[in-house]
N, C-alpha and C positions, 0 to 999 in steps of 0.2 A: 632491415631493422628487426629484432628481435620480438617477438610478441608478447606484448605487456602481462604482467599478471595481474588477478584481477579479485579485489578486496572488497564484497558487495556488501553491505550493511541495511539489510530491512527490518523496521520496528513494522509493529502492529496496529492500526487502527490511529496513526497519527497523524493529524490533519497541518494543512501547510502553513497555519501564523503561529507557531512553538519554535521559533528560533530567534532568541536576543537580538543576533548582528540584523533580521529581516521583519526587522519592527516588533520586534515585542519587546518592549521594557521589563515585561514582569516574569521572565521566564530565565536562568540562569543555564547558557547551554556554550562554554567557552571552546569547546572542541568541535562541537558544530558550526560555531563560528571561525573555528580555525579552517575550518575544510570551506567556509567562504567566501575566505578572503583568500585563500590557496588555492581557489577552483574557480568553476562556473556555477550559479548556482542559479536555479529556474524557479519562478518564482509564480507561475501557470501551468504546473504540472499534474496531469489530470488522471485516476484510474480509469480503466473500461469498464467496473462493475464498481459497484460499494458496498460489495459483500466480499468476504475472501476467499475463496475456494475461484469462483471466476475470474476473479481480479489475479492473483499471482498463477491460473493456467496462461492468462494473456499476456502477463510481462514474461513469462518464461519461456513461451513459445512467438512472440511480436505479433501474436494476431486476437482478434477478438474472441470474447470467451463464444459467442455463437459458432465460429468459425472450426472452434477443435471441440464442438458439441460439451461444453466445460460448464454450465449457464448455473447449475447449484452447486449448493454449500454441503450439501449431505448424499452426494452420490457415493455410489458402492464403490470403485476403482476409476483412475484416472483412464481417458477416452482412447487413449494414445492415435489419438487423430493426427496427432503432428510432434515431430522432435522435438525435446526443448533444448534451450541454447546448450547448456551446458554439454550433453551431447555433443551437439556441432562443433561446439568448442575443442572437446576430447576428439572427436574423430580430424578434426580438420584441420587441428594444428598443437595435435598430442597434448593438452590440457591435460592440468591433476585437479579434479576439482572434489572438493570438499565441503560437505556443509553441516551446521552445529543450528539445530531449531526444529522449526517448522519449516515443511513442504508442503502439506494443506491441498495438495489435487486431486484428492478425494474426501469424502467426511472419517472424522478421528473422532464421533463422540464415545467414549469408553472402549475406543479398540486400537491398538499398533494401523496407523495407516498403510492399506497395502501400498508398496514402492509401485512404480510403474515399472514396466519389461525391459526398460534402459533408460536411466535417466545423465545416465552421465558422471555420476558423481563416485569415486572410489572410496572415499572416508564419509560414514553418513552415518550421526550421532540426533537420534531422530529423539524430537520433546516435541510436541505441541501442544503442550501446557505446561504450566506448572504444579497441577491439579492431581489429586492422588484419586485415576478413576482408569488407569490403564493395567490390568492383569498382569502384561508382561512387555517389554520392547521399550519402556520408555527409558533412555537412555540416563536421563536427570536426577529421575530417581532410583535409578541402579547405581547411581555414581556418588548420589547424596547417602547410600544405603553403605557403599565401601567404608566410606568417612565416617559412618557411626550414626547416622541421622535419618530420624523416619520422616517421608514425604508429609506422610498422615498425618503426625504430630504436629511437623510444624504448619501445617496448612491451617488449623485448629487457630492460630493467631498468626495471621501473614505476617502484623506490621513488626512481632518481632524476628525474624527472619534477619538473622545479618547479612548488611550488604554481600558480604566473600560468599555467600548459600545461595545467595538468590540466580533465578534461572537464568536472566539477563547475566551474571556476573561469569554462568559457568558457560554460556554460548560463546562469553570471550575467551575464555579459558579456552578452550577448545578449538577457537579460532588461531588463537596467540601460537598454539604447538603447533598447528599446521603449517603455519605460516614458514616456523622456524624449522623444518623437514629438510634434510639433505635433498636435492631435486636436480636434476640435467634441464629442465624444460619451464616451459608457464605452467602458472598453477591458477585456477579462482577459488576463495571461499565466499560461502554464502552464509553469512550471519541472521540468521531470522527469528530475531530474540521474541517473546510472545508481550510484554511492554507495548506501547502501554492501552492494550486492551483492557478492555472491564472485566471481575472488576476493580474497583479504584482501590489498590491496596498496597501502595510502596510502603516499604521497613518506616517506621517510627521516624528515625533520624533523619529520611530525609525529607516527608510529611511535617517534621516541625519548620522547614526552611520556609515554608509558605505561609503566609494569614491569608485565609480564606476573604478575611474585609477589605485585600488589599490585589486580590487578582483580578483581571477583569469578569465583568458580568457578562451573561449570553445575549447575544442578539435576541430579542423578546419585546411585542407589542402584544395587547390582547385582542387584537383584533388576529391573532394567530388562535386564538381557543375557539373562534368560528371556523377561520378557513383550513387548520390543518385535518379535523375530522371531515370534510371533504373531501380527501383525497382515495383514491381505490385501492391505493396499493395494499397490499397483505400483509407486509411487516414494518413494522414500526410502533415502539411505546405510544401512547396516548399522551397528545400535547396537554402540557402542564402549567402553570404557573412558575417561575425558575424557582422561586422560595419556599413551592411546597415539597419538591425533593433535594433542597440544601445545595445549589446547583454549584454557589460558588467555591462548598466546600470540595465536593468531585472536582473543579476546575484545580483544586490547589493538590488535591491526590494524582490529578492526572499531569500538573508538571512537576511534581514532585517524582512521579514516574519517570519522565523524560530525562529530568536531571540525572540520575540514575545510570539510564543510557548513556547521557552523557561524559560521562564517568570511564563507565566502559569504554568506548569507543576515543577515549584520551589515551587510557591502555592502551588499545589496539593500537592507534596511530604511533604512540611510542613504541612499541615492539618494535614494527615496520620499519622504522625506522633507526632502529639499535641493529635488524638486521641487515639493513645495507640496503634492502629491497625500495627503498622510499620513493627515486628516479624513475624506475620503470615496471611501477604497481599501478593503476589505474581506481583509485577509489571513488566507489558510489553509495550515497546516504539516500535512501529513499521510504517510502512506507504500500503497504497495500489498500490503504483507502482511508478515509478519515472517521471522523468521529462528530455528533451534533452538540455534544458539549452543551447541551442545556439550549442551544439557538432554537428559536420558536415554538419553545417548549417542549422538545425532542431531546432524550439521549439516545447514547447508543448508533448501530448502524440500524441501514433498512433500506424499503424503499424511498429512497428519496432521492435530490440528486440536488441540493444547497450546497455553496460551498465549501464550508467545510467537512462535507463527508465524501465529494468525491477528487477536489482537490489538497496534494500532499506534497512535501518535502523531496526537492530532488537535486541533488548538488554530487559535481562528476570531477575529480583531482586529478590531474595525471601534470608533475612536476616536468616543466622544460617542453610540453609538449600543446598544452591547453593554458592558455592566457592566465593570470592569476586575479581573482576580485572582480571578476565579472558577473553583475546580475541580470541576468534576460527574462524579457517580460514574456517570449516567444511562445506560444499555444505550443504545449507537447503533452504526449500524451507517455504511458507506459510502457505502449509496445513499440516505442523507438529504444527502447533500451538493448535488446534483442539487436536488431541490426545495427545499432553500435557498438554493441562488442564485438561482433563479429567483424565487420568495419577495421577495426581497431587491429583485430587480430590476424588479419587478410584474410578468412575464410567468408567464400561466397554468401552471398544473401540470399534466402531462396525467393523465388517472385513470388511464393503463397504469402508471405510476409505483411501485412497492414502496416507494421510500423516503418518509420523512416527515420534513416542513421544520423542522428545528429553530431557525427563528426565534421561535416563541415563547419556546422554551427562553431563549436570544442574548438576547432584549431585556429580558427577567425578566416575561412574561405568566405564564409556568409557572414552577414551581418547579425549580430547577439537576439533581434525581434523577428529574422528569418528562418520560419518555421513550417506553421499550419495555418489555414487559412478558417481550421476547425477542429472541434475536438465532441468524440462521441465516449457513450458512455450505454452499459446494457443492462436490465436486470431482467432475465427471461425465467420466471418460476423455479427463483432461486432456491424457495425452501421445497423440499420431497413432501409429494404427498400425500408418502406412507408414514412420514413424523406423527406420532400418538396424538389424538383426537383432533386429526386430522380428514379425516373417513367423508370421504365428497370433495374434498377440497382442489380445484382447479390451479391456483398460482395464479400471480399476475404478471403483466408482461410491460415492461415500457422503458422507454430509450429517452437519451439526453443527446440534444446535437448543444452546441456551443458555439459561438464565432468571440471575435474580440468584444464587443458591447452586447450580444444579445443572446440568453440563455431559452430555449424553446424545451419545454418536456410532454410529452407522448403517453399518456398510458392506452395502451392499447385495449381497443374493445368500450370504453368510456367516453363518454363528452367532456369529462373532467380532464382538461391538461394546463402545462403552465409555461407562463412568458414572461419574463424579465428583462427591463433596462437596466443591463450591468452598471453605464453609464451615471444614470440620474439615480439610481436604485442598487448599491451594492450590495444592501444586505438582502434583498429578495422580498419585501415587503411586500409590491403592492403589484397581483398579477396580474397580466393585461388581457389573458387568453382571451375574457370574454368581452375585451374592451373595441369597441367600434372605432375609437381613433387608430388602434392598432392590428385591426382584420388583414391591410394590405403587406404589413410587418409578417403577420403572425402565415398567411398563404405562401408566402416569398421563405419563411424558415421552413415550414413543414416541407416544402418540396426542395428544398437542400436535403431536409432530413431523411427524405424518404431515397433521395438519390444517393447519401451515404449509406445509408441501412442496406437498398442492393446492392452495392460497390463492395459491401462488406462481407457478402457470403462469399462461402468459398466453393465455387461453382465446381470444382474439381473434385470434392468430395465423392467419395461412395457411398458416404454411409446417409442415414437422415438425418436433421439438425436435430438439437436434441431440445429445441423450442418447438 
């Protein structure tokens, strides 16, 4: 059989209850719903970081960001500790792969991101951002610049930006040609629109679809204004009361953004499908981490590891080959994506690989909740700490294990850590770290967790980890 081509769609910073058909009432996303009811669609999908520079070194290589020494956000050049897919793709069974956004495997503040020494990809139309703060190389605004139109200008008032300008609109644009490319072989694009990252600023028109008195509020008790400044980690806004930064209004900018995508990504599916390719394209909707959306008085990313920032959106299409309207509750994480493409595409899996192929899952060999038995997550001194008035500054270090009901988190070096009953407790309210009904609970996760964390280096390395 033929190896499928492969249609990847990553947003930015979008966490996994923003999709209509997967209980959200108040979010309008009819082509994300299409690919739900046309696919599989995971519904426990977890990053390995909740920052992004770590988070998509791990989905693109299937192994933990410790593993390809990947751990911040603002390192000088990617590690190239290990191949990423797209690569193996190209070499292992002559892939065309292409990608329209962000790649993010090194830090891009105000610079063209150095590429890595092979990444795989033959068409590379590099943004990552929408922001006019890059000299030279940014592909969006060289392209907004043909058409008559200054990045700068319009930055000045995002929300008039018409939708056909906007950076999400031109990642599809860019996608759409690829797509439609004369070709003998498979092809992947990777879509990695900067959407809906902060900050909150979609075009006017579609910011009016939403009343802010009419989305949902954030997760928030005030007994979070004591317990979140207890925690060690190093990054993360100061928990707030949600009404004193307008939270429900960001809620309605940030799926007024989503909308947006979803838009796009209705184009893109119609293309695909105007060119014949619909049958044997393999489409995945996912995101690189989430966002706290105002929950416990938190926005933005950080350290943290609450639901909604480290689990996200991951729905996988492949017509006539993968059951259609399937939702799995199954613990996966994001470096099984890696070894299901490959999977997919019959090129070997390499055993440094952490992630596991959920092709069986996809084709119904396993059953839709057989998965993992856990899900880990990393944030190892993610921010550099050469970052300006920074000068001392160490980072912090601390890991998330996961099972089905109980959430355990690690900051390392601290007495401060945290434990939840997913079960009785879903929104993360009430921590039991230090609770003495829950010591023999909380002894029995740490040493899972400690036996994941070794299991998870990669012994094989040469180099040092970069924690």
């Amino acid at each position: 059989m033929p190896a499928p081509n492969i249609l990847w769609f990553c947003t930015d910073q979008q966490r996994y209850d923003t999709i209509h058909s997967l209980n959200n009432p108040h979010i309008r996303t009819p082509n994300i719903d299409r690919l739900v009811a046309e696919g599989v669609a995971f519904t426990h999908a977890f990053c390995q970081s909740p920052i992004c520079t770590p988070s998509r070194a791990s989905f693109l290589t299937g192994r933990y960001p410790s593993s390809v020494h990947n751990t911040r956000n603002g390192n000088e050049r990617w590690s190239e500790a290990a191949p990423l897919v797209t690569k193996l793709l190209r070499d292992g069974a002559g892939y065309d792969c292409g990608l329209a956004g962000k790649l993010h495997l090194a830090g891009a503040a105000g610079r063209k991101e150095p590429r890595p020494a092979d990444d795989g990809y033959r068409l590379f139309h590099w943004s990552h951002d929408p922001e006019d703060r890059y000299p030279s190389g940014h592909a969006y605004a060289d392209w907004l610049a043909v058409q008559g139109y200054s990045l700068k200008k319009m930055r000045a008032d995002p929300a008039s930006i018409p939708p056909h300008l906007h950076q999400t609109t031109w990642c599809t644009d860019r996608a759409i040609d690829f797509l439609e490319e004369e070709r003998g072989g498979p092809w992947l694009m990777s879509v990695n629109v900067f959407d809906p990252h902060g900050p909150f600023d979609p075009p006017q028109s579609y910011l009016d679809r939403y009343d802010p008195a009419r989305v949902p509020a954030p997760l928030f008790r005030e007994s979070d204004l004591a317990e979140q400044p207890r925690n060690p980690g190093d990054f993360q806004n100061p928990a707030r009361r949600p009404e004193e930064f307008d939270a429900q209004q960001i809620v309605a900018a940030y799926y007024a953004m989503i909308e947006l995508i979803d838009d796009n990504l209705g184009r893109l599916l119609d293309a695909l499908e105007a060119s014949g390719q619909r049958e044997n394209t393999i489409v995945i909707f996912t995101s690189d981490h989430g966002e706290m959306l105002g929950d416990h008085g938190l926005l933005l990313k950080g350290c943290r590891f609450f639901e909604g920032l480290v689990r996200v959106p991951l729905i996988v299409r492949w017509p006539g080959h993968f059951p259609a309207g399937v939702v799995s509750d199954a613990l996966v994480e994001l470096t099984d994506i890696a070894p299901t493409l490959l999977d997919a595409a019959g090129v070997d899996i390499p055993w440094q690989m952490n992630g596991r192929s959920l092709l069986p899952l996809l084709t119904g060999e396993k059953a839709p909740a057989d998965h993992r038995d856990f899900v880990r997550c990393e944030y190892y001194q993610a921010l550099n700490a050469n970052t300006p008035g920074r000068t001392g500054w160490a980072g912090s270090f601390a890991t998330m294990y996961r099972d089905k009901r109980y959430k355990l988190v690690v900051y390392h070096g601290h007495s401060y850590g945290e434990l939840y009953d997913l079960e009785t407790d879903p929104g993360e309210f009430d921590n039991r770290w230090d609770d003495p009904a829950f010591a023999d609970i909380r002894f029995d996760l740490l040493r899972n967790s400690f036996g994941a964390l070794a299991m998870a280096v990669d012994v094989g390395a040469e180099q040092t980890l970069a924690f």
